[in-house]
Every structure is written in C-alpha cells, then in structure tokens.
C-alpha positions as CSV (number, residue, x, y, z in Angstrom):
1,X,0.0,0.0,0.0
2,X,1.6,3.5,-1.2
3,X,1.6,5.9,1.5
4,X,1.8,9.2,-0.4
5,X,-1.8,7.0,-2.1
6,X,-2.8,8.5,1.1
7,X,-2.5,11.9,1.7
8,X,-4.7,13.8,-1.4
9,X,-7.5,11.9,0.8
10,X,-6.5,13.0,3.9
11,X,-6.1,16.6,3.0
12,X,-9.4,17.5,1.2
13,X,-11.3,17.1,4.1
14,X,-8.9,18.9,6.6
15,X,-8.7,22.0,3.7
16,X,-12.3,22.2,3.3
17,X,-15.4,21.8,5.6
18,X,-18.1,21.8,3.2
19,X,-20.1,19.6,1.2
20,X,-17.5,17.5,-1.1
21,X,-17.7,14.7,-3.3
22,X,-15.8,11.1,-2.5
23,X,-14.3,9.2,-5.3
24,X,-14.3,6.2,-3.4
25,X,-17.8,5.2,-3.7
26,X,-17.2,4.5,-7.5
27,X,-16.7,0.7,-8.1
28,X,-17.7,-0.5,-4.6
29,X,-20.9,-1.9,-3.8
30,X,-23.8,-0.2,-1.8
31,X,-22.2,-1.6,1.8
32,X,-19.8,0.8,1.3
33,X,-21.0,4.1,3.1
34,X,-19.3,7.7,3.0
35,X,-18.3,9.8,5.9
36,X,-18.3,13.4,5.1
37,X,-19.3,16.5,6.8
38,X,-22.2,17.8,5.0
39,X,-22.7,21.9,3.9
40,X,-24.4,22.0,7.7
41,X,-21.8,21.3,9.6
42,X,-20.3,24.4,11.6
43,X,-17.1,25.0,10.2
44,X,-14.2,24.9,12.3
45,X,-12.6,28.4,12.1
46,X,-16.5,29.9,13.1
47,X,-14.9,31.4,15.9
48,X,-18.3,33.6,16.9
49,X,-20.0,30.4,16.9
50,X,-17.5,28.4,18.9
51,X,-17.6,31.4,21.5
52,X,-20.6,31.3,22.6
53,X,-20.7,27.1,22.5
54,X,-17.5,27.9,24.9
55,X,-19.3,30.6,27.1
56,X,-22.8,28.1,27.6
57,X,-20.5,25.0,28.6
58,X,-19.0,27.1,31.0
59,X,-21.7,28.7,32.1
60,X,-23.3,25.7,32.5
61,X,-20.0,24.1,34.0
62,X,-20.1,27.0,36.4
63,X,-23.8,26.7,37.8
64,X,-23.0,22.3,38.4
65,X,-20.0,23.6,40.5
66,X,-22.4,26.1,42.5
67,X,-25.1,23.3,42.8
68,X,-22.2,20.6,44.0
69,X,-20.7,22.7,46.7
70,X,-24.7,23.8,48.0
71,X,-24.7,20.1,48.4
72,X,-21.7,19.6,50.2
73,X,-22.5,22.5,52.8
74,X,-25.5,20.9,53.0
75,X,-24.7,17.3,53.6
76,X,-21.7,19.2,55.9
77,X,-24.5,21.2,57.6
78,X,-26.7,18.2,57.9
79,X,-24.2,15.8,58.9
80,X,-22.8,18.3,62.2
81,X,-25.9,19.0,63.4
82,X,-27.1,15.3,64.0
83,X,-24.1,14.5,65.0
84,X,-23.7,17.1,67.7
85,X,-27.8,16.8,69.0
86,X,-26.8,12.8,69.0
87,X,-23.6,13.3,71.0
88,X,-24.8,15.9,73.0
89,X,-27.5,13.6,74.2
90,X,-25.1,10.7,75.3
91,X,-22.4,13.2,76.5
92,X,-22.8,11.2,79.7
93,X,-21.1,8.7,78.0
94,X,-18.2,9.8,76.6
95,X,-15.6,9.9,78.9
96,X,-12.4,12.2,78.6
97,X,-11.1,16.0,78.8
98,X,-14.3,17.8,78.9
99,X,-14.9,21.5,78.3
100,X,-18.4,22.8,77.0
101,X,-21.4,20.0,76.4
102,X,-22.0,21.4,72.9
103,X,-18.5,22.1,71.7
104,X,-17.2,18.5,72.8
105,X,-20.6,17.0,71.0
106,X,-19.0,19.1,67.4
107,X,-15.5,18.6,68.2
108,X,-15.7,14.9,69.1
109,X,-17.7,14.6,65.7
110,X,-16.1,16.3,63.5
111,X,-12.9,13.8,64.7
112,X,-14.4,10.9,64.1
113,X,-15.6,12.6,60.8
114,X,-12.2,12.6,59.6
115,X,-11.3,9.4,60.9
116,X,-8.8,11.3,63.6
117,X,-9.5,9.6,67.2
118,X,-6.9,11.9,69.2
119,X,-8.3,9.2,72.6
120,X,-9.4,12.8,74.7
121,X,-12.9,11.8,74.0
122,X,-14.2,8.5,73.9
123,X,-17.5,6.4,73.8
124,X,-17.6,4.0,76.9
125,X,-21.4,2.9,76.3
126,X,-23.0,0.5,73.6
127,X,-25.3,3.3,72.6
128,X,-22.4,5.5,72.1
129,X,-20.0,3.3,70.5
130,X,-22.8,2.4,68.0
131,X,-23.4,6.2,67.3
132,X,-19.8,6.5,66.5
133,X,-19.9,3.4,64.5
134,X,-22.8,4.7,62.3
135,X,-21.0,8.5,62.0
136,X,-17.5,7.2,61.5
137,X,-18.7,5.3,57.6
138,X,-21.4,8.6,57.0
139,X,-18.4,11.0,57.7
140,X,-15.9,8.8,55.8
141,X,-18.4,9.1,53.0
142,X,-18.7,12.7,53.2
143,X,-15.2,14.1,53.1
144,X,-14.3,11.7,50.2
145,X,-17.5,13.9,48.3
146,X,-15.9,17.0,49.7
147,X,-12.6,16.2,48.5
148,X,-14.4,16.0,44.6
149,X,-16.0,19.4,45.0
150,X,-14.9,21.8,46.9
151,X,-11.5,23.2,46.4
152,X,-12.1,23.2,42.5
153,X,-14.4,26.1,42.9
154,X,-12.0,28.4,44.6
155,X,-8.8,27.0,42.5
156,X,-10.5,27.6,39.0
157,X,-12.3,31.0,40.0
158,X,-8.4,31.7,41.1
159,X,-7.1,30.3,37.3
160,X,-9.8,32.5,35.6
161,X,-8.8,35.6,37.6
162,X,-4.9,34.8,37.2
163,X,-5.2,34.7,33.6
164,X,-7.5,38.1,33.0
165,X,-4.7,39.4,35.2
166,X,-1.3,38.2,33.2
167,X,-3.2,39.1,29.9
168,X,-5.5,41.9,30.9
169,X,-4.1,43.9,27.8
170,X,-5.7,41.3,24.8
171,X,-8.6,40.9,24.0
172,X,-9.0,37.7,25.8
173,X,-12.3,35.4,25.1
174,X,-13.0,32.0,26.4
175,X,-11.2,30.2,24.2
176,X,-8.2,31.3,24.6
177,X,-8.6,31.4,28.4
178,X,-9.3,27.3,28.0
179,X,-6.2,26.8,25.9
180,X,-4.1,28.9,28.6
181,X,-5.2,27.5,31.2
182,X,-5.9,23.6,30.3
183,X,-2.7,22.3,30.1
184,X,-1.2,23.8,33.3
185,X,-4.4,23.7,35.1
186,X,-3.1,20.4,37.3
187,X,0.1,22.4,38.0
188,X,-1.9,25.6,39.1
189,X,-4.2,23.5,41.2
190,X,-1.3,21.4,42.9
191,X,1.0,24.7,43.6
192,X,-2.1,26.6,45.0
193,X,-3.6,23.6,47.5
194,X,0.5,22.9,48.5
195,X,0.9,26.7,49.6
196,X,-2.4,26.5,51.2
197,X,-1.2,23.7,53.2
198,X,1.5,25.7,54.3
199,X,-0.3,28.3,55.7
200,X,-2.3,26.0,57.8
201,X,0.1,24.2,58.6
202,X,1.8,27.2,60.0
203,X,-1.3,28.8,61.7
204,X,-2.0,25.6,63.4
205,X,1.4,25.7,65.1
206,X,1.0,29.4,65.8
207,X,-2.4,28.7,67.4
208,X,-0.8,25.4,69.2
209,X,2.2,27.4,70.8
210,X,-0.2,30.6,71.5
211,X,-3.0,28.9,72.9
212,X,-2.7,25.3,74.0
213,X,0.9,26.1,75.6
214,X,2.9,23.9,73.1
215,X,6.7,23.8,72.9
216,X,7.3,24.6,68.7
217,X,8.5,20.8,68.1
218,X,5.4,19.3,70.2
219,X,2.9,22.3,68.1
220,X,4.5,21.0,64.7
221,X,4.2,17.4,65.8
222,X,0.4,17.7,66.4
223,X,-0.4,19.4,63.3
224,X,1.7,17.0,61.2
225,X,-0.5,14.0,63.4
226,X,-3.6,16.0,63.1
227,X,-4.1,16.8,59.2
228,X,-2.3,13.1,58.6
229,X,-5.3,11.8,60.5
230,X,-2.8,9.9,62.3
231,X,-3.8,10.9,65.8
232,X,-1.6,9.0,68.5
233,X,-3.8,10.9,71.3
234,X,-0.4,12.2,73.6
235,X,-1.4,15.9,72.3
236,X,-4.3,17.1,71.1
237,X,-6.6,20.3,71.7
238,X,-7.6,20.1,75.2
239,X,-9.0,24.0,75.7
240,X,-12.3,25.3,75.0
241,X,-10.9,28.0,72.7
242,X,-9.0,24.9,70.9
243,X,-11.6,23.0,69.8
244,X,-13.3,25.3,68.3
245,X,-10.3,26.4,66.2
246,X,-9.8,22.6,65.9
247,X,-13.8,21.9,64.7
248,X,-12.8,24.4,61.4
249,X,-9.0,23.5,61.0
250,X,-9.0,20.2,61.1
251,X,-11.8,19.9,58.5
252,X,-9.7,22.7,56.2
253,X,-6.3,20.8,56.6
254,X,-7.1,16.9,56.1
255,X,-9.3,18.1,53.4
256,X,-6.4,20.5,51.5
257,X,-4.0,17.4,52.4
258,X,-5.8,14.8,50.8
259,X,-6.7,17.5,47.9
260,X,-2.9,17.7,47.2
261,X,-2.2,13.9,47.2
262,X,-4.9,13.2,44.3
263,X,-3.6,16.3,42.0
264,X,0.0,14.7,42.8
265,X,-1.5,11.7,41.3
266,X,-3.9,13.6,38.6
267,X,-0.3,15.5,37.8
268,X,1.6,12.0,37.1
269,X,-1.3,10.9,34.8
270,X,-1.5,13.4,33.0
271,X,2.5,13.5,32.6
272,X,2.1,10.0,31.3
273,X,-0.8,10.8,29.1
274,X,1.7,13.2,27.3
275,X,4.1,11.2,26.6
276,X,2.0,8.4,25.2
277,X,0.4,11.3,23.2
278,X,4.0,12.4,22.1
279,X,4.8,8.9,21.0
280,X,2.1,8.1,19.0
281,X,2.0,11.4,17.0
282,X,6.0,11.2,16.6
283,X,6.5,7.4,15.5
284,X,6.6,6.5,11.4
285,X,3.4,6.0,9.8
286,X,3.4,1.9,8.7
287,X,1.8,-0.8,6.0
288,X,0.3,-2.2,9.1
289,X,-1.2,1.2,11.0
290,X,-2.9,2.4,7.3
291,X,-4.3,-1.1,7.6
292,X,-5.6,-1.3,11.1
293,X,-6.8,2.6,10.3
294,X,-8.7,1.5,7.1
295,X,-12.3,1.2,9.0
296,X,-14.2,0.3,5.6
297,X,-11.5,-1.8,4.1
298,X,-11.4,-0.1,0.8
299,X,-7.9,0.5,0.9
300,X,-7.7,3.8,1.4
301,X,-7.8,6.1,4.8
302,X,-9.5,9.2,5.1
303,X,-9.0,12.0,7.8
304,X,-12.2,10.9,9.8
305,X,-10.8,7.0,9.7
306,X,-7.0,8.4,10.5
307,X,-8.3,10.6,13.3
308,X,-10.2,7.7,14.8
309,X,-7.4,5.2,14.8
310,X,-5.0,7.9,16.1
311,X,-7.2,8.5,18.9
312,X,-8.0,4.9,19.8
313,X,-4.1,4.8,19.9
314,X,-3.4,7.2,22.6
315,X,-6.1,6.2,24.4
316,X,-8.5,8.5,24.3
317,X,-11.2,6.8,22.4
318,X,-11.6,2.9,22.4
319,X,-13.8,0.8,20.6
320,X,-17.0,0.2,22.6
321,X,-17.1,4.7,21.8
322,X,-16.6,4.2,18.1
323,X,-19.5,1.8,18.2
324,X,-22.0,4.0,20.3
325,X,-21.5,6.9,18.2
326,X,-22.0,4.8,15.1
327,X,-24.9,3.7,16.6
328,X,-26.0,7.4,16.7
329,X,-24.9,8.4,13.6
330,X,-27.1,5.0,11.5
331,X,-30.2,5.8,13.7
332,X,-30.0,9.6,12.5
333,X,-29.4,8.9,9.3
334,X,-33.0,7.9,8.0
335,X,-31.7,7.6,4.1
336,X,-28.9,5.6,4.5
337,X,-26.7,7.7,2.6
338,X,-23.7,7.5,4.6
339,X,-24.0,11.7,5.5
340,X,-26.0,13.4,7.6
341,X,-28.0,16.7,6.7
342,X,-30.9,18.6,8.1
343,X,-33.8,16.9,6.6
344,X,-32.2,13.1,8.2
345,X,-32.0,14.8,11.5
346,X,-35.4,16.3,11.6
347,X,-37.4,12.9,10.0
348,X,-35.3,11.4,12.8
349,X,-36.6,13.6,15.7
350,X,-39.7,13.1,14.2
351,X,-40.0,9.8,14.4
C-alpha cells in the first residue's frame, strides 16, 4: 500500500469543511457508506460560533460547581448538626477532657468525621459506640465527596482571575482562556492547595504554641499527626478555645492534604498521558497502522478513519465509543446515505 496514495484523501477534508464529493464510492458496492461533513456542519474556524458554544459549557460548567458545593454545605451542615444533637445527648457517656457540652458533641464529631481519634474523647457505652460506629462510615463518605468538589471552585475562579490578570491587555475570550489555562491547570491547582497547606500548617502551630501552651517541636508534631489523620492521642486540643479552632482546621487541613495527594496523582497521569500522546504522534506511519486505520477496508484512509485510529491509539477513544457513536450516527441517518443533513435529522426527531 503507497503511503503518499494517502495523503490527497486525507487533506481534502482537513482544507475544506463543506459539502464535497468522495471518489471512493465508484466501483464499490452499496455496503460501502461515505463519511463526510455535510454543507451543515459548523465549520471549524467559526470562531463567533464556537464562543458562545465555549461561554454556555462554561456557564453551564459553572452553575453544576455552584449546585455541588450547595450540596456539600449541606450534607456538611446536615451531617454536624445530628451529630452534635446525637452526642450531646449521650455526652454522659463519653468519657475524657471535657470542656463545654455542645463544643465536645461538634469537636468529638467532626474527629471521628475525619477518621482522627486523638483518645481525649471517647464512647464507653454500647449506645455510644454504636453512634460512633454509624457517624465514623457517613463522615468517611462525606469528606471523600468533599474532596471531589470543593477546592475546585475556589482554585479555577483563582485560574480564571490569574489569567485576566497576566493578559488583561488582549482581548481575551473563552477560548483562549481554556487553551491557557488547560494544560497547566493540574500544576496551578497542585501549587495553590501545596501553599495552602502551608499556611495551615503554620497557623495551626502558631495557634498550638499561643494557645494550648505547646513547645514549637510538640505544636509541629500535632499538626503534622492531626491533618495526617494519624492521631496518636499524647497531644491534642484540650481547651475550649481549641476545639473550636480545631472543629474548622482540622476539616480545612485533612481536606487541603488529601486534595494535594490526588492532583500529585492527577499531575503523574497526566505527565504519562503526554508522553503516550508524544509517541504516537511522533512514530513512522506503517503498512500495518494504514491497515488497522482502514475502518471500511477499501484500501484507502480518510482524515475521519486516521483521526479515529490515532485517537484509539493514545487512548483517548476505544472501541465500545466508536461503536456507540455509530450507533447514533445510523439511527440519524433515516436515508442511509452515509451523511447526515438537516432533513435526516429532523425525519429522525420526528419519528
């Protein structure tokens, strides 16, 4: 198979959006189908067009972050209050450093919340070891939904804001917002939550030497057990004044921590991800890819059936999606032509 065969059929539909003919419907039977974008397809360089597609995703993108971090004040709202009325009613039987009836009931569940158990507080009845039981899984449950929704909010309003800033002297739309900001986006997000970490790790010291009476190494070793969720117990917040610092730092810090360790992670993926992309786009073009690419096996490979194989290579698309949207694209097209236009998608809806 001739490679350079190739490229007039790749090109034609890269140079030119509209409607355009196929030459390789001539000689093959009536299996054979033709993939084209019709004279009603958007064309890619619309760029007024694209904007405001841009604008309503993230508009819409914007207004499902506000509703996800309602629901996680809520379910955080929700969670603290039972908790507390629950503990506060068996506070007879938790035994331990005690300082007000209502601030123990939050403190001691927002620790169990996060899976701490400093040991100043404990359940010594069935009824309250069961209640702890019960609020240890629901918590567990809650700050893994926390950790999915709310730092993104403040860390992309931050990106959005950053950028307007660097590049307040272009006229700077949406789109090229979204380009400068996607592919560092991870890196932004894991420099911001690390510095953040920082500064409560630091105030939490501060507050331990300032207000608890803590030595700097014995301040630094409770925060460092405290946001690890380790929690051997020998120092913890044992004033009135400290747990309710504690009730809003701790939730801050284990949250920013574990924030940190997944865009770590998201960070090495996506460094991966790169250099599979990098690989596939830089290796030679051979007999046996033009094959594998050739979706129709008529020997030749358009720019749709290149695209397609390209993608499936680096991973983006795999098979199962090439068959759904096929799926879609035979049910919409009521003539069986092979291309799509206005009057197939309307007879389609219709029916």
């Amino acid at each position: 198979m001739d490679i350079n065969r190739m490229r007039p059929s790749l090109r034609p539909g890269l140079r030119d959006p509209s409607a355009q003919t196929n030459a390789r419907n001539i000689g093959h039977g009536p299996k054979s189908r033709i993939y084209r974008r019709t004279r009603s397809a958007p064309l890619a360089n619309y760029r007024p067009v694209e904007a405001k597609c841009v604008a309503a995703v993230q508009q819409r993108s914007q207004s499902v972050m506000h509703l996800s971090f309602v629901k996680v004040a809520i379910f955080l709202t929700v969670y603290l209050g039972v908790g507390t009325m629950c503990f506060y009613f068996v506070r007879h039987q938790l035994e331990g450093d005690k300082t007000n009836a209502v601030l123990d009931a939050v403190y001691f569940c927002v620790v169990t919340m996060v899976t701490l158990g400093y040991g100043d507080l404990v359940p010594n009845s069935t009824l309250a070891k069961l209640l702890a039981c019960a609020f240890v899984f629901a918590g567990m449950a809650l700050v893994a939904l926390i950790l999915s929704k709310a730092a993104d909010y403040l860390v992309e309003r931050q990106e959005m804001l950053l950028n307007k800033a660097l590049h307040g002297h272009q006229k700077f739309g949406p789109i090229e917002v979204h380009k400068e900001v996607e592919p560092k986006s991870v890196r932004y997000k894991c420099v911001k939550v690390f510095i953040l970490l920082l500064v409560l790790m630091a105030s939490g010291t501060i507050f331990l030497v300032k207000v608890e009476k803590f030595d700097l190494v014995d301040a630094f070793y409770c925060v460092c057990s405290t946001i690890t969720t380790l929690g051997y117990g020998d120092k913890s917040f044992s004033t009135e004044a400290g747990r309710v610092f504690a009730v809003f730092w701790i939730l801050a810090s284990t949250t920013c921590l574990a924030q940190f360790f997944l865009y770590i992670a998201e960070l090495n993926t996506q460094h991966r991800q790169k250099a599979l992309v990098n690989l596939v786009l830089t290796r030679e073009v051979t007999k046996v890819d033009l094959e594998a690419a050739d979706l129709d096996d008529d020997g030749l490979v358009g720019a749709a059936e290149f695209v397609i194989y390209k993608l499936k290579e680096m991973g983006k698309i795999n098979q199962e999606d090439v068959r759904l949207v096929m799926k879609e694209f035979e049910a919409l097209d009521v003539d069986q032509s092979g291309t799509l236009s206005i009057k197939d998608v309307t007879l389609a809806q219709s029916s």
